[in-house]
RODO-2510 file (C-alpha; in nm, 4 decimals, decimal comma):
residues 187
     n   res          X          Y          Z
     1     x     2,1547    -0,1982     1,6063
     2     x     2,2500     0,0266     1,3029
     3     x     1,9244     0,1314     1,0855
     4     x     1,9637     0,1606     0,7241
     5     x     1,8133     0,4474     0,5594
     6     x     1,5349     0,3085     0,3377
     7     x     1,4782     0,2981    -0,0121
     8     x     1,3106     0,5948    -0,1133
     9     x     1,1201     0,3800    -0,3843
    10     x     0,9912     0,0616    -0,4349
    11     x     1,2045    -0,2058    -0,5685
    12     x     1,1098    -0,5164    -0,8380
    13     x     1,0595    -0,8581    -0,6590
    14     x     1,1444    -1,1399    -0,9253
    15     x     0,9492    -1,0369    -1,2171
    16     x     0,5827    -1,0308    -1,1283
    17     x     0,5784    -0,7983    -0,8145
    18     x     0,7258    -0,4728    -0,5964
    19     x     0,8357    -0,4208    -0,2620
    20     x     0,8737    -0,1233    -0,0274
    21     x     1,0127    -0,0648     0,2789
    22     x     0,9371     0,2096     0,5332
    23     x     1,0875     0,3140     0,8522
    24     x     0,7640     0,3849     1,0729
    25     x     0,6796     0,5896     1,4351
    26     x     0,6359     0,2612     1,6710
    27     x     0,5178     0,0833     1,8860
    28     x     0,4785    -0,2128     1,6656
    29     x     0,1205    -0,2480     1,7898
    30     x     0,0220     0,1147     1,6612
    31     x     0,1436     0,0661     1,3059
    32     x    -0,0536    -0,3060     1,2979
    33     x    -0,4063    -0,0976     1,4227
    34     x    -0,3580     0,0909     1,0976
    35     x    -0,3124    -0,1869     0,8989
    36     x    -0,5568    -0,4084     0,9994
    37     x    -0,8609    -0,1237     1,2180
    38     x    -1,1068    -0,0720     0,9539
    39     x    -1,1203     0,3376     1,0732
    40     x    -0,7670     0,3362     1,1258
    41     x    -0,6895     0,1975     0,7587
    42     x    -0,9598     0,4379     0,6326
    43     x    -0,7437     0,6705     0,7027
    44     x    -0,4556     0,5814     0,4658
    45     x    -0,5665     0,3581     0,2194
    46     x    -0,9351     0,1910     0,2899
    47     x    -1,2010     0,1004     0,5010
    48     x    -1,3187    -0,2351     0,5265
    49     x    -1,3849    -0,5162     0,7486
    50     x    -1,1224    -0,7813     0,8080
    51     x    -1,1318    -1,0987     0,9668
    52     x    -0,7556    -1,1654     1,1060
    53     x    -0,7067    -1,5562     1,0712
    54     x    -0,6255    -1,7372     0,7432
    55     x    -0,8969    -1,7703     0,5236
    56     x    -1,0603    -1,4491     0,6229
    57     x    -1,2016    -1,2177     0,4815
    58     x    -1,0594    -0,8507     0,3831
    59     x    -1,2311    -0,5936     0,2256
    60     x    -1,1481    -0,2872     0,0905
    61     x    -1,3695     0,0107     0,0000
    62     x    -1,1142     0,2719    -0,1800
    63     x    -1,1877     0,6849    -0,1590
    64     x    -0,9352     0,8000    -0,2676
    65     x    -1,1123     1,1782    -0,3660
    66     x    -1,1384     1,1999     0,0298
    67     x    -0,8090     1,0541     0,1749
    68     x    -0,6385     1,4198     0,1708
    69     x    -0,7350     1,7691     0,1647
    70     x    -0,6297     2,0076    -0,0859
    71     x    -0,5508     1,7938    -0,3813
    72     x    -0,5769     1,7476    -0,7459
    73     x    -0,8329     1,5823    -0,9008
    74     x    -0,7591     1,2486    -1,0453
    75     x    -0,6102     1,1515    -1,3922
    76     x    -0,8640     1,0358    -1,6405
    77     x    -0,7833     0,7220    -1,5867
    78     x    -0,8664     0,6466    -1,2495
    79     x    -1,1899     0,8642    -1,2777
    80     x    -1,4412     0,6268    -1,2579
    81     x    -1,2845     0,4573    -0,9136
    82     x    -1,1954     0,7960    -0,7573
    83     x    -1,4630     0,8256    -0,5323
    84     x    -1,5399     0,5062    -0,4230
    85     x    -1,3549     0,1144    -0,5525
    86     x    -1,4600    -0,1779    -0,3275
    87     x    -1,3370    -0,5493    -0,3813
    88     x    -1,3124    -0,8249    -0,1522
    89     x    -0,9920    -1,0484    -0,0821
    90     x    -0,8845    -1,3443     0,1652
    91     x    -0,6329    -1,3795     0,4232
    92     x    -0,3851    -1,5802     0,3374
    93     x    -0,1497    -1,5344     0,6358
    94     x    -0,1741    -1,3875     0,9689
    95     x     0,0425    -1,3450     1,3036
    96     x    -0,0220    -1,0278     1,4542
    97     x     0,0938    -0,7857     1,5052
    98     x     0,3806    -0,8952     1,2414
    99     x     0,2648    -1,0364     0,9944
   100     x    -0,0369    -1,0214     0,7165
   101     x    -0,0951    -1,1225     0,3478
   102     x    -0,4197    -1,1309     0,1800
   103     x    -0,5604    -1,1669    -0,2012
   104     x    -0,5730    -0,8755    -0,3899
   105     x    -0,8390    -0,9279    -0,7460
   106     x    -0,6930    -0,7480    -0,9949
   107     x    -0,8788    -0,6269    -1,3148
   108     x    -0,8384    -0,8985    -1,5091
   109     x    -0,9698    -1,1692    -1,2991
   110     x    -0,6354    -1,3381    -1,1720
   111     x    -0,5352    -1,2605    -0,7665
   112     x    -0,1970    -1,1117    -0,6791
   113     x    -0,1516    -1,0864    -0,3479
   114     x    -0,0085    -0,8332    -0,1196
   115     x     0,1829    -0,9426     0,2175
   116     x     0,3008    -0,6943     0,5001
   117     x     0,5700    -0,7825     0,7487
   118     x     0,6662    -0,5679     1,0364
   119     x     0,9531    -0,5407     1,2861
   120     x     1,0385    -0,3389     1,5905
   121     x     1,3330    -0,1248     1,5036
   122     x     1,4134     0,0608     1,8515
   123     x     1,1027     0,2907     1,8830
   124     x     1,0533     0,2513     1,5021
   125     x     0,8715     0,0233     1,3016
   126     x     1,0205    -0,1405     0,9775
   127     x     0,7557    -0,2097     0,7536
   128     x     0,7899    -0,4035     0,4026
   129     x     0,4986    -0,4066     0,1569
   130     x     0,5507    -0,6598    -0,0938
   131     x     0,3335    -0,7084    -0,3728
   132     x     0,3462    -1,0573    -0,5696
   133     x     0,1583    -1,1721    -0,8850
   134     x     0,1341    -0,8455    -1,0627
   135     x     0,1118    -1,0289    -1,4428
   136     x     0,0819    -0,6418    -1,6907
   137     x     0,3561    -0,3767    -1,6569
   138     x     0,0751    -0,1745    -1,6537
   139     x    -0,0673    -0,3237    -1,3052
   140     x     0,3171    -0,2833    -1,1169
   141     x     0,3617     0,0861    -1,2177
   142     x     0,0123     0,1381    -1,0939
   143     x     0,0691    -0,0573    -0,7757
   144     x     0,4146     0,0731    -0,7085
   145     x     0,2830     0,4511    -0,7100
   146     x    -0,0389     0,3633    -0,5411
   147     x     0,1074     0,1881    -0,2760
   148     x     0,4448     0,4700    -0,2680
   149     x     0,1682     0,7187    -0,2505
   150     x    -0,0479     0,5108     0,0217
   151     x     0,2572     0,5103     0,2505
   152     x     0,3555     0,8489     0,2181
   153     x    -0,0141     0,9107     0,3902
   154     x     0,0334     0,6594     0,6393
   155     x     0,3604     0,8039     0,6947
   156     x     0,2044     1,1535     0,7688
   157     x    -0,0993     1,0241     0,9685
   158     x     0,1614     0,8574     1,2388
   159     x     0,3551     1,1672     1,2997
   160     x     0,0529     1,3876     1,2880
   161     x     0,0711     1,5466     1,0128
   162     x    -0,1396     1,6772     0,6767
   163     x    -0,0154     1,4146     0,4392
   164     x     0,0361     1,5739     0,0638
   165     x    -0,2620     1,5351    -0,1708
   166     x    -0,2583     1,1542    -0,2748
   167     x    -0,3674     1,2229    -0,6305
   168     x    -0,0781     1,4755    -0,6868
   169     x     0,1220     1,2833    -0,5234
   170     x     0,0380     0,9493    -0,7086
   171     x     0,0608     1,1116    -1,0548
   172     x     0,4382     1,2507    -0,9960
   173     x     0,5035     0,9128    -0,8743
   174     x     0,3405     0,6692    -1,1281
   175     x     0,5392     0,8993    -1,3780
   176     x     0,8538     0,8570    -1,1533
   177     x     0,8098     0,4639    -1,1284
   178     x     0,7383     0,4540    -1,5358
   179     x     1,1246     0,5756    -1,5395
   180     x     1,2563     0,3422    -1,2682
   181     x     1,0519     0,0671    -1,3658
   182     x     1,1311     0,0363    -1,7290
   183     x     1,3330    -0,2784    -1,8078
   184     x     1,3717    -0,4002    -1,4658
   185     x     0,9950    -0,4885    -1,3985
   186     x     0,7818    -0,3591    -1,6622
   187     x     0,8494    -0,6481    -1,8680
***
């Protein structure tokens, strides 16, 4: 089976969402624990319980100031959820170890929701974010970076590595995805 290489960025989905693809370090199994182990995710994007059937529930309790050593600090912006953002979602599709979605409450009181599909590529893992319902330009280009940024540590964590700082990282990004995003999803 020939791999393709995969996209270095996120791509629009219709006109209300983004979707990334990664090539992971398998098995399958390993790259679901860090998805759905509340340590596990802790270490790449946040801890939280989650109850893995449709209809559960999934929370998430963000620190970002702690996911990576020697960063920056975080823009003005983000500031007051730096250290610590929690929120609460629901499962709203589950077949492990392939497949989850779950409700994602965004600022102004509407869901989007976020799904995650995986696939055994060889020893590799193919995972695709997708992120739906995103209704502000503002909320894609910060959900395309965060969750560009989020991968990147999840990335480093399975091979081992020091992932870079997520807040330097996020910032080059988000100002990256401002360029690519403009008039394809930031509409």
């Amino acid at each position: 089976m020939t791999v393709s290489p995969e996209p270095a960025y996120g791509t629009p989905v219709d006109t209300d969402g983004v979707r990334l693809e990664r090539l992971l370090p398998g098995p399958i199994e390993r790259v679901w624990h860090y998805l759905t182990d509340p340590d596990a995710r802790a270490t790449w994007l946040a801890a939280g319980a989650m109850e893995l059937r449709v209809g559960g529930r999934v929370e998430h309790v963000f620190r970002n100031n702690t996911l990576t050593q020697d960063d920056d600090p975080p823009p003005a912006k983000y500031a007051d959820i730096a250290d610590e953002c929690r929120f609460e979602g629901r499962v709203t599709a589950c077949d492990p170890p392939r497949l989850l979605a779950y409700t994602w409450p965004e600022a102004d009181g509407d869901e989007s929701e976020v799904r995650f599909e995986l696939a055994s590529v060889g020893a590799k893992v193919r995972l695709v974010v997708t992120h739906r319902r995103l209704l502000s330009a503002a909320t894609r280009l910060s959900v395309a970076a965060g969750w560009h940024a989020h991968l990147g540590v999840l990335r480093a964590r399975l091979e081992g590595r020091e992932p870079e700082g997520f807040w330097r990282s996020f910032v080059r990004l988000e100002a990256e995805y401002a360029r690519r995003l403009d008039g394809e999803v930031a509409r």
